[in-house]
VOVODREN-666390 format. One record per atom (N, C-alpha, C, O): residue number from 1; residue in three letters; x, y, z. Coordinates in steps of 0.001 Angstrom, whole numbers, plus 500000, padded with zeros to 6 digits. Layout:
seq: NUM type: ALA X: X Y: Y Z: Z .
...
end
This chain:
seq: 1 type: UNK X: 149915 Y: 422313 Z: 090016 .
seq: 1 type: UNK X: 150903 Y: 422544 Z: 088987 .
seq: 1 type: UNK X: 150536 Y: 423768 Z: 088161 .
seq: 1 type: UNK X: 150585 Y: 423659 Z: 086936 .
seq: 2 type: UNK X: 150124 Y: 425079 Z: 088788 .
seq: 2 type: UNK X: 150453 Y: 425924 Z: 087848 .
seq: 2 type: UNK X: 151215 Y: 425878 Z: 086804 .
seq: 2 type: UNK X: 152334 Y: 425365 Z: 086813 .
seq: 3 type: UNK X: 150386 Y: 426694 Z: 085277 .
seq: 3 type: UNK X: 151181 Y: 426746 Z: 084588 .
seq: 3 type: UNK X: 151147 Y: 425454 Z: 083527 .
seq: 3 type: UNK X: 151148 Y: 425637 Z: 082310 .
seq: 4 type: UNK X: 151115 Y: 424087 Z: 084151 .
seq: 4 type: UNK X: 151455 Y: 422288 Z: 083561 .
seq: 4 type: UNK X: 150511 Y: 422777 Z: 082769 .
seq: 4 type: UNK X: 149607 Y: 423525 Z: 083141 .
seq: 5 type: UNK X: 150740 Y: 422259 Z: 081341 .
seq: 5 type: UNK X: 149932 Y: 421916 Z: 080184 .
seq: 5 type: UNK X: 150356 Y: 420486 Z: 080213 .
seq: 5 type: UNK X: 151008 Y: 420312 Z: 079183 .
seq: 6 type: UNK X: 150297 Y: 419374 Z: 080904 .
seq: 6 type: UNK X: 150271 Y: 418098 Z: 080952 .
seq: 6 type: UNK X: 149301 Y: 417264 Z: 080036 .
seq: 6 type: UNK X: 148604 Y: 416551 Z: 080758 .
seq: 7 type: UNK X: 149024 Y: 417108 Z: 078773 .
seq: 7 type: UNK X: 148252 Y: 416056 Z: 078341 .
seq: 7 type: UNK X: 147724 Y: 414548 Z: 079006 .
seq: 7 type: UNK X: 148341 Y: 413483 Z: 078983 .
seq: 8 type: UNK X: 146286 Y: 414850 Z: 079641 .
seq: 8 type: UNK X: 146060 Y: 413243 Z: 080307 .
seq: 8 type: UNK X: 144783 Y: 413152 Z: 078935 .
seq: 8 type: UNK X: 144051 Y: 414088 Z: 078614 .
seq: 9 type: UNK X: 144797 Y: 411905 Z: 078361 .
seq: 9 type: UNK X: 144037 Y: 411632 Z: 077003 .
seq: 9 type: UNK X: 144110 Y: 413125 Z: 075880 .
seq: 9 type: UNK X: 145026 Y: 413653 Z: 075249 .
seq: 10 type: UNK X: 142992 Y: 413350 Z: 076006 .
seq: 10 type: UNK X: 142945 Y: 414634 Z: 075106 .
seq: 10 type: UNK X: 142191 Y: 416005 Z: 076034 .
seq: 10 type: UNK X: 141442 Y: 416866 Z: 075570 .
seq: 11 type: UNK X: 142658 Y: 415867 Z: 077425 .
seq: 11 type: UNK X: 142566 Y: 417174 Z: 078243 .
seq: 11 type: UNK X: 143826 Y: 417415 Z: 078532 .
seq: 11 type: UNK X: 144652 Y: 416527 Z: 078319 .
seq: 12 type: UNK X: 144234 Y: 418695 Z: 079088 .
seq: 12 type: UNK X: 145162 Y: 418928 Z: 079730 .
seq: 12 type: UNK X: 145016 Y: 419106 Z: 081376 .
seq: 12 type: UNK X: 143965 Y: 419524 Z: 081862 .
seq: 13 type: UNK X: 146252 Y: 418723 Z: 082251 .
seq: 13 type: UNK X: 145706 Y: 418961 Z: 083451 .
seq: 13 type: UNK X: 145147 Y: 420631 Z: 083675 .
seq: 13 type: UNK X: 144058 Y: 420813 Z: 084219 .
seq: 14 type: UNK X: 145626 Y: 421299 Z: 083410 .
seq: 14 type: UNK X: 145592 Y: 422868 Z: 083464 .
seq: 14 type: UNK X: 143972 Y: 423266 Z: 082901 .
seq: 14 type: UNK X: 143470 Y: 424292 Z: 083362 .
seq: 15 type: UNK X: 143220 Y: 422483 Z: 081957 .
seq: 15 type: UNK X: 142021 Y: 422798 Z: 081364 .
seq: 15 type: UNK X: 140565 Y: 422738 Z: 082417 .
seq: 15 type: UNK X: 140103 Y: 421681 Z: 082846 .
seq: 16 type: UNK X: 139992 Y: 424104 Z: 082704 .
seq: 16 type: UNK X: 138967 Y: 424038 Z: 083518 .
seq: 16 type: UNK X: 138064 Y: 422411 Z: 083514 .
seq: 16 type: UNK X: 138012 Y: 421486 Z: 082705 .
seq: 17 type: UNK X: 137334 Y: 422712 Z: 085086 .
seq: 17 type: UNK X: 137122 Y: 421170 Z: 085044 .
seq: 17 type: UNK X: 135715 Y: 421452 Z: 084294 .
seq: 17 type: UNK X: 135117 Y: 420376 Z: 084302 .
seq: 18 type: UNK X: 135083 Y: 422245 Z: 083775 .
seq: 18 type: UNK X: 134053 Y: 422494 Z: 082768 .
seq: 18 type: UNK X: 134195 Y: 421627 Z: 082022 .
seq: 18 type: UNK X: 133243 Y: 420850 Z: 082098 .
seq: 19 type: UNK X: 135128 Y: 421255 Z: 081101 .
seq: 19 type: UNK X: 135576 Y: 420784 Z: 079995 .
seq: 19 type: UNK X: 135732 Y: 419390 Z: 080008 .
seq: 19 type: UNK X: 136020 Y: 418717 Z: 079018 .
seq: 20 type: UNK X: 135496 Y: 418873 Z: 081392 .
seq: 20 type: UNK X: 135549 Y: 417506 Z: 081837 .
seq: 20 type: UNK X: 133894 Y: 416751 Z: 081152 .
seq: 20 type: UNK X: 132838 Y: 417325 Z: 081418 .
seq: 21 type: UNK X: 133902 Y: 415312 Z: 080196 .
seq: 21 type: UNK X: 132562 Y: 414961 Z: 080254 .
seq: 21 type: UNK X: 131903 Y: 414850 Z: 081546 .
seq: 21 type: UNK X: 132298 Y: 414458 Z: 082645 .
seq: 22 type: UNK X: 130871 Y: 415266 Z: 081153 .
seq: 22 type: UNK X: 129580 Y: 414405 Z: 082099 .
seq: 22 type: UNK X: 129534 Y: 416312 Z: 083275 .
seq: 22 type: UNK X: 128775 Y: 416642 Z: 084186 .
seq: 23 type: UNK X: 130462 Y: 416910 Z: 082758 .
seq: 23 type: UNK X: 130577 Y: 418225 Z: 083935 .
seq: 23 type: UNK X: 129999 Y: 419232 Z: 083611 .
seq: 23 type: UNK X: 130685 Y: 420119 Z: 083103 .
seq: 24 type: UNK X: 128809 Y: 419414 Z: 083756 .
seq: 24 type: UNK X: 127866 Y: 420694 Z: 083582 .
seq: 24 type: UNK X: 128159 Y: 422029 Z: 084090 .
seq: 24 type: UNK X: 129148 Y: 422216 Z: 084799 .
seq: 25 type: UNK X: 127372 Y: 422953 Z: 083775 .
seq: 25 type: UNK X: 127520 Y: 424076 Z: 084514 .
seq: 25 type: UNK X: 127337 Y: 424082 Z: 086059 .
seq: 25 type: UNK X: 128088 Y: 424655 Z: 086848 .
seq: 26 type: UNK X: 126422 Y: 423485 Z: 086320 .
seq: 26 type: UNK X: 125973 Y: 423272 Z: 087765 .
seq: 26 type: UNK X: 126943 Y: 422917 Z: 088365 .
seq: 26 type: UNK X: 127365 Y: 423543 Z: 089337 .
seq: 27 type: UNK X: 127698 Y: 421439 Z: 087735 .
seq: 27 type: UNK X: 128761 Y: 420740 Z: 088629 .
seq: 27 type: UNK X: 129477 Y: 421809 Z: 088492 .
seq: 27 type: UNK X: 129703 Y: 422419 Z: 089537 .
seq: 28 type: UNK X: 129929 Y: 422252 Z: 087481 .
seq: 28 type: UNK X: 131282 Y: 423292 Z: 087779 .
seq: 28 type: UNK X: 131070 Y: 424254 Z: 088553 .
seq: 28 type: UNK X: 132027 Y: 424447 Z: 089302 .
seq: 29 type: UNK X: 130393 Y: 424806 Z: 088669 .
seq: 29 type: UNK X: 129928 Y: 425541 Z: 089770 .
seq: 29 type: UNK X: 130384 Y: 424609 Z: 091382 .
seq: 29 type: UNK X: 131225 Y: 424779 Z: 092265 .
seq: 30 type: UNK X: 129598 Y: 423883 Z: 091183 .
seq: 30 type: UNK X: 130010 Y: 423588 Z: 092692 .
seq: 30 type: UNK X: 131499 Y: 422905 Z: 093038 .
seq: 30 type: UNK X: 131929 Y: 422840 Z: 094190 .
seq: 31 type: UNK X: 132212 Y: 422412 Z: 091881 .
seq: 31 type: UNK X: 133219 Y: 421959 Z: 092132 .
seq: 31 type: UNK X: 134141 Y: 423466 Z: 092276 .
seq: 31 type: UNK X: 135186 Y: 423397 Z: 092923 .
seq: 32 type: UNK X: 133839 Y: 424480 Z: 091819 .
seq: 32 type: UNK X: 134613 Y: 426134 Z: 091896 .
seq: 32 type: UNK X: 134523 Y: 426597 Z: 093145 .
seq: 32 type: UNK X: 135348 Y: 427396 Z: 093590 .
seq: 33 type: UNK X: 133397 Y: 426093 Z: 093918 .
seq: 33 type: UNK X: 132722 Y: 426222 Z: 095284 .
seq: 33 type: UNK X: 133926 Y: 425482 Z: 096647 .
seq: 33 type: UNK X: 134178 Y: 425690 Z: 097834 .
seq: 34 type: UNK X: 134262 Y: 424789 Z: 095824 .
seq: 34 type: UNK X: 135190 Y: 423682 Z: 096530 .
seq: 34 type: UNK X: 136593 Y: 423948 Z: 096112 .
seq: 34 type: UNK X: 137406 Y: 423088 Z: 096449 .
seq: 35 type: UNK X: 137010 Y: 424914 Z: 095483 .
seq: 35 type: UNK X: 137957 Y: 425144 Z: 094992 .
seq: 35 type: UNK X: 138878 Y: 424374 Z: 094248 .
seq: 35 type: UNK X: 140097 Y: 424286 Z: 094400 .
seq: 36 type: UNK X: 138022 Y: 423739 Z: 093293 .
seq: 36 type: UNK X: 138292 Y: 422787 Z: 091947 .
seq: 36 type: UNK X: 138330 Y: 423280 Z: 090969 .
seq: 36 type: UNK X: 137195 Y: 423075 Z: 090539 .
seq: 37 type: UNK X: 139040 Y: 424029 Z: 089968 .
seq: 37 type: UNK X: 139025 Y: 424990 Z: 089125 .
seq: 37 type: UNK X: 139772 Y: 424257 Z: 087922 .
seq: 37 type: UNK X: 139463 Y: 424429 Z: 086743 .
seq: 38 type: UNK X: 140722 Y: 423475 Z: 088333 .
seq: 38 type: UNK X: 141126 Y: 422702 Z: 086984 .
seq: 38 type: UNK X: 141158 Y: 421262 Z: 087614 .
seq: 38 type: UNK X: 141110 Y: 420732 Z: 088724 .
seq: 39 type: UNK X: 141305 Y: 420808 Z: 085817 .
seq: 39 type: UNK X: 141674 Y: 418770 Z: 086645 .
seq: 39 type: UNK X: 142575 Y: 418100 Z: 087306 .
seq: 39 type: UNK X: 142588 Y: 417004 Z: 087865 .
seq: 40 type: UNK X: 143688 Y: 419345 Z: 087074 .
seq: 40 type: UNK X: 144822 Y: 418765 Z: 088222 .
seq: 40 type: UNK X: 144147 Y: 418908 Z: 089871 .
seq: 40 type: UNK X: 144195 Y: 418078 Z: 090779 .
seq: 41 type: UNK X: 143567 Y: 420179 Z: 089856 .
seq: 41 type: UNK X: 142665 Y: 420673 Z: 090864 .
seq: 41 type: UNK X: 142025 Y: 419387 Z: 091462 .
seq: 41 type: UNK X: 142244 Y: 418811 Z: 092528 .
seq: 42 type: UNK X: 141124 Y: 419105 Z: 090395 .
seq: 42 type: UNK X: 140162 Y: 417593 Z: 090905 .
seq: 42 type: UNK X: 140948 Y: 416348 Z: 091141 .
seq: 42 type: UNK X: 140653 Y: 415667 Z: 092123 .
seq: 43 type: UNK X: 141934 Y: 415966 Z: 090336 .
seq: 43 type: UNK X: 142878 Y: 414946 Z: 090972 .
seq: 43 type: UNK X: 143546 Y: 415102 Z: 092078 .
seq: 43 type: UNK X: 143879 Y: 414007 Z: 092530 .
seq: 44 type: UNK X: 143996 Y: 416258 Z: 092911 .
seq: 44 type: UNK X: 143991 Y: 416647 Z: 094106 .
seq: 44 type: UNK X: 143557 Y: 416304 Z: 094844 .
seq: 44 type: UNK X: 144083 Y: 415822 Z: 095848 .
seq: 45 type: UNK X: 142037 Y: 416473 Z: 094528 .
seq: 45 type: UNK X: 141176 Y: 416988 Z: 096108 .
seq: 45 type: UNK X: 140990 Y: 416061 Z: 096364 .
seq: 45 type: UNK X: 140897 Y: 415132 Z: 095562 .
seq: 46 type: UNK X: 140821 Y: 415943 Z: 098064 .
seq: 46 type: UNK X: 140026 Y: 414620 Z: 098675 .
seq: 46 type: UNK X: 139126 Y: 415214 Z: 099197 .
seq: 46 type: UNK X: 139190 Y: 416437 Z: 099327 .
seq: 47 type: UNK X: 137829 Y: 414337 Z: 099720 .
seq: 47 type: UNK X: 136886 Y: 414968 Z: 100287 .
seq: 47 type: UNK X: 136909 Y: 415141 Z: 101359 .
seq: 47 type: UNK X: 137850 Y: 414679 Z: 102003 .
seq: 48 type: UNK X: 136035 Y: 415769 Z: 101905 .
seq: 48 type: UNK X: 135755 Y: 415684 Z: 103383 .
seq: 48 type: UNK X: 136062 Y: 414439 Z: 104546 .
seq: 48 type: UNK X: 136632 Y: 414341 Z: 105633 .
seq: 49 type: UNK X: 135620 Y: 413924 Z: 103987 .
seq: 49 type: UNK X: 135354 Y: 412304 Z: 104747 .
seq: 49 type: UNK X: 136388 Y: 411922 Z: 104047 .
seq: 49 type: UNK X: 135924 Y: 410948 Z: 103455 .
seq: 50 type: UNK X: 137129 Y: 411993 Z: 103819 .
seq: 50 type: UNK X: 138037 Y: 410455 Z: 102743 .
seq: 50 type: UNK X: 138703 Y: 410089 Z: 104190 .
seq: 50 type: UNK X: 138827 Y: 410955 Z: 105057 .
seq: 51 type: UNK X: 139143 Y: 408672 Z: 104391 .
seq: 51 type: UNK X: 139786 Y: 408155 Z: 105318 .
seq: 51 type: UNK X: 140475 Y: 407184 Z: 104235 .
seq: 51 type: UNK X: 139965 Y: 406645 Z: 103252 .
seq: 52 type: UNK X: 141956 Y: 407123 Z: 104783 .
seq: 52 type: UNK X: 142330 Y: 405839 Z: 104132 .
seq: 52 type: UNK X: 142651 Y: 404201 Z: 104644 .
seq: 52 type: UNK X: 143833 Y: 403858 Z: 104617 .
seq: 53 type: UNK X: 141883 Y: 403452 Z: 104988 .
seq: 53 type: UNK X: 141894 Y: 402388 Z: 105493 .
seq: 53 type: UNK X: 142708 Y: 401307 Z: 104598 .
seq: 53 type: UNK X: 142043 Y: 400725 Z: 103742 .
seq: 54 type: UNK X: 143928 Y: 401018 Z: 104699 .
seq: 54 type: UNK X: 144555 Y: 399882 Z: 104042 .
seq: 54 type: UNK X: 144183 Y: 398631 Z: 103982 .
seq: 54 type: UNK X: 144080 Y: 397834 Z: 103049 .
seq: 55 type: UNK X: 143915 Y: 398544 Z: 105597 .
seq: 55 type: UNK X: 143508 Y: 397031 Z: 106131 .
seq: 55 type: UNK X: 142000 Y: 396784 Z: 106321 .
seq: 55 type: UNK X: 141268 Y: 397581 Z: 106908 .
seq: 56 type: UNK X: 141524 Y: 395433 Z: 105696 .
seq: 56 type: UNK X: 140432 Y: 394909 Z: 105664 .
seq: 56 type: UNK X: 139781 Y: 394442 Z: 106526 .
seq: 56 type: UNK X: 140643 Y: 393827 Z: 107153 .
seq: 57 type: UNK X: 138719 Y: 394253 Z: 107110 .
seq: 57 type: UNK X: 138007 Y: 393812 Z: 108042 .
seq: 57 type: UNK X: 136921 Y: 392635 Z: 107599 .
seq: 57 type: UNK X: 135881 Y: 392966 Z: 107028 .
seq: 58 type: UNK X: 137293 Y: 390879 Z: 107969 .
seq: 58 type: UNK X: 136424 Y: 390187 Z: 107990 .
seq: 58 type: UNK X: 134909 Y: 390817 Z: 107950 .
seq: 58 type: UNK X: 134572 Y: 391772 Z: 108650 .
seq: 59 type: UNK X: 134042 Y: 390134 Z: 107019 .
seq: 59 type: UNK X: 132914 Y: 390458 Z: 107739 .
seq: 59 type: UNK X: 132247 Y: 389782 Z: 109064 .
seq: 59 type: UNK X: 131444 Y: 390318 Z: 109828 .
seq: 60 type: UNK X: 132608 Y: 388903 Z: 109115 .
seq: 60 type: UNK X: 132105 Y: 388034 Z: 110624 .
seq: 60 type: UNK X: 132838 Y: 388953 Z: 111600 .
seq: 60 type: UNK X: 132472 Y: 388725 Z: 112753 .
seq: 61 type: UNK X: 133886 Y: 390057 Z: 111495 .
seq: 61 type: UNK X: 134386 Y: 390953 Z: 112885 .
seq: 61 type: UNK X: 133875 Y: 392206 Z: 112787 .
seq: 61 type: UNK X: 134023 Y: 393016 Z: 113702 .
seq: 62 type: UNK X: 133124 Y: 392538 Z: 111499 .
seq: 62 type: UNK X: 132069 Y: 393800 Z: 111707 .
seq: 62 type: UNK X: 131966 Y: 394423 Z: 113391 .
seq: 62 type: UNK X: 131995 Y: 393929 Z: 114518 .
seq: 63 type: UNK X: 131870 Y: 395403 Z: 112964 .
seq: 63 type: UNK X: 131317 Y: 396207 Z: 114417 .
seq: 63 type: UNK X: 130589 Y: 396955 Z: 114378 .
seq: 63 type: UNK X: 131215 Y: 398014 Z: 114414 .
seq: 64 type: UNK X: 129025 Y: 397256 Z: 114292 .
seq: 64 type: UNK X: 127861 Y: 397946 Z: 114141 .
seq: 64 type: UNK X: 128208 Y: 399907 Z: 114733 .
seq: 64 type: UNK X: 128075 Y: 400128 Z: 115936 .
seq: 65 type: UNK X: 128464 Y: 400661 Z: 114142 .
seq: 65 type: UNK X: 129014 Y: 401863 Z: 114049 .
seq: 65 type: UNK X: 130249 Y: 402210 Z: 113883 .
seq: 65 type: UNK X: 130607 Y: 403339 Z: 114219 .
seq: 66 type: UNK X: 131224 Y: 401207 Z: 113275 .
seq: 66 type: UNK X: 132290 Y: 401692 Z: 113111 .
seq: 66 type: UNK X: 132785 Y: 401659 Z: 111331 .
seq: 66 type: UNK X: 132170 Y: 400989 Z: 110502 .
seq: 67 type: UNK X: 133463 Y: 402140 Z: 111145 .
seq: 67 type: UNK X: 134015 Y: 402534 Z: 109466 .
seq: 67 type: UNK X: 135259 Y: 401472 Z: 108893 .
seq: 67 type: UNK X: 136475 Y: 401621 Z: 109014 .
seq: 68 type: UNK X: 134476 Y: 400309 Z: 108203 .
seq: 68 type: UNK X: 135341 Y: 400025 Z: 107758 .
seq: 68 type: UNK X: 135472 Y: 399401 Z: 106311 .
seq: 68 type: UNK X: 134661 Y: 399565 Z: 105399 .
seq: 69 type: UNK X: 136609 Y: 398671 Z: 106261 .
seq: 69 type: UNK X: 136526 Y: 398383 Z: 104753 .
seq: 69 type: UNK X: 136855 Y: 396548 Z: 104230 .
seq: 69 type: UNK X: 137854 Y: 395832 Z: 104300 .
seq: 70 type: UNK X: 135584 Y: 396360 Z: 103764 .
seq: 70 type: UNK X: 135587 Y: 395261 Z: 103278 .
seq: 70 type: UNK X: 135637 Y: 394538 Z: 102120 .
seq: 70 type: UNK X: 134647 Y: 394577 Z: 101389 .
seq: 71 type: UNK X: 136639 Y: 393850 Z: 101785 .
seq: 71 type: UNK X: 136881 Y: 393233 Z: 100257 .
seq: 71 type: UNK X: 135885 Y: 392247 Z: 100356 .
seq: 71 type: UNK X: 135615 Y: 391700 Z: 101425 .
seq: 72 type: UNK X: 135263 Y: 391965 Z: 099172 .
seq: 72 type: UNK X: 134567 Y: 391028 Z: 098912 .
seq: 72 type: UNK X: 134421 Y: 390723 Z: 097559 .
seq: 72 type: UNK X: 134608 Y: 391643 Z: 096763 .
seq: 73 type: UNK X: 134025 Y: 389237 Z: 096990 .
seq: 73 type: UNK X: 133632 Y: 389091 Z: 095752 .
seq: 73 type: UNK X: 131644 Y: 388574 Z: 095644 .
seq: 73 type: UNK X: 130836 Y: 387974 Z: 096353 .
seq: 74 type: UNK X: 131658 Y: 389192 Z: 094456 .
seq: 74 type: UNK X: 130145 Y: 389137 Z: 093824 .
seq: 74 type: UNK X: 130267 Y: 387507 Z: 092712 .
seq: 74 type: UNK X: 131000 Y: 387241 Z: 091759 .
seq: 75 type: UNK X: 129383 Y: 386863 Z: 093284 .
seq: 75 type: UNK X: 129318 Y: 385380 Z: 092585 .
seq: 75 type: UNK X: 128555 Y: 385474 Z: 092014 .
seq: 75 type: UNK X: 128799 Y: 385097 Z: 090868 .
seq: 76 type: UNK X: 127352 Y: 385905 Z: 092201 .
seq: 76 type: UNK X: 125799 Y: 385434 Z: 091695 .
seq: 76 type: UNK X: 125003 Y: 386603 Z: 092015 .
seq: 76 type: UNK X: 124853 Y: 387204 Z: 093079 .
seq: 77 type: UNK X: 124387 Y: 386846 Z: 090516 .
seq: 77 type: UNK X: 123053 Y: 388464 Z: 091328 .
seq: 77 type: UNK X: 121841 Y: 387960 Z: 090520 .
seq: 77 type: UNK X: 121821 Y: 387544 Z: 089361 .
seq: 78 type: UNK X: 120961 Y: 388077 Z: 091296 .
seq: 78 type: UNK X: 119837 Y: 387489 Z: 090509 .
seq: 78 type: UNK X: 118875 Y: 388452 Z: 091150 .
seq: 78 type: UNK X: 118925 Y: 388877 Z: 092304 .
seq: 79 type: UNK X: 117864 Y: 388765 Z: 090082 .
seq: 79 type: UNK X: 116869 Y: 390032 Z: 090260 .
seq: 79 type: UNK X: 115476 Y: 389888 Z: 090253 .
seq: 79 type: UNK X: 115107 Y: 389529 Z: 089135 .
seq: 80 type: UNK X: 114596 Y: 390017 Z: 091009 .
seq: 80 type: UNK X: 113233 Y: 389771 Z: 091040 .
seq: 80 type: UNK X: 112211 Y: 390555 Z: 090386 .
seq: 80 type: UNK X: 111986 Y: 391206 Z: 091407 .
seq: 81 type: UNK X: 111373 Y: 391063 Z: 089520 .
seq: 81 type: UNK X: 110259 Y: 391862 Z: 089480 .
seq: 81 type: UNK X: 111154 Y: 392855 Z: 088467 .
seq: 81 type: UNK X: 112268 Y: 392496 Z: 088088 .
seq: 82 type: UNK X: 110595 Y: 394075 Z: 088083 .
seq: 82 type: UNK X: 111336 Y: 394713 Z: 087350 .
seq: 82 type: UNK X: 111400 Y: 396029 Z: 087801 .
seq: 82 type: UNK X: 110735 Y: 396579 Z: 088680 .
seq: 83 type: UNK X: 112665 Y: 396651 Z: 086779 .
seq: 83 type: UNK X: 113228 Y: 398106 Z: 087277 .
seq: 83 type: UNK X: 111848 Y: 399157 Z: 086234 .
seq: 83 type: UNK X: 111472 Y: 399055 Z: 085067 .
seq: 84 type: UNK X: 111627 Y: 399672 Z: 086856 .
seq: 84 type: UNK X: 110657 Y: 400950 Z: 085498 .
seq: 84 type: UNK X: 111284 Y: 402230 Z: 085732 .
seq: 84 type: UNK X: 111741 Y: 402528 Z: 086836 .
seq: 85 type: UNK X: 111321 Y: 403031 Z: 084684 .
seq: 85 type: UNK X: 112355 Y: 404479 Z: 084977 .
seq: 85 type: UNK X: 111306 Y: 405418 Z: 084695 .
seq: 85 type: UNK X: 111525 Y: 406627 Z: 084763 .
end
């Protein structure tokens, strides 16, 4: 959308993706690399790999090298020993 001054929160789509939190110089750099230059830019792009798989795959029909996508729910996480940073 050249041009769109679209307000999404308090960016505009049109506003370099610099200006995005958490987006450093570095990232912007490489997202410019990729030809991501604004946030409409980044809401655009897909990656390399993106595939879009609609349909879910049991896990009991897994198939050991193939790509797929599985819904699942998380019941219970329980953690042993500790994290140190």
């Amino acid at each position: 959308m050249p041009g769109a001054s679209y307000l999404v929160g308090r960016i505009a789509l049109d506003s370099d993706v610099r200006f995005i939190r958490g987006v450093g110089p570095v990232r912007a750099e490489a997202f410019n690399r990729l030809g991501v230059h604004t946030v409409s830019d980044l809401i655009e792009y897909f990656p390399f790999r993106y595939e879009l798989r609609p349909k879910s795959v049991p896990i009991d029909q897994l198939e050991f090298g193939v790509v797929a996508t599985v819904v699942g729910e998380v019941r219970r996480v329980a953690s042993r020993g500790s994290f140190s940073r």
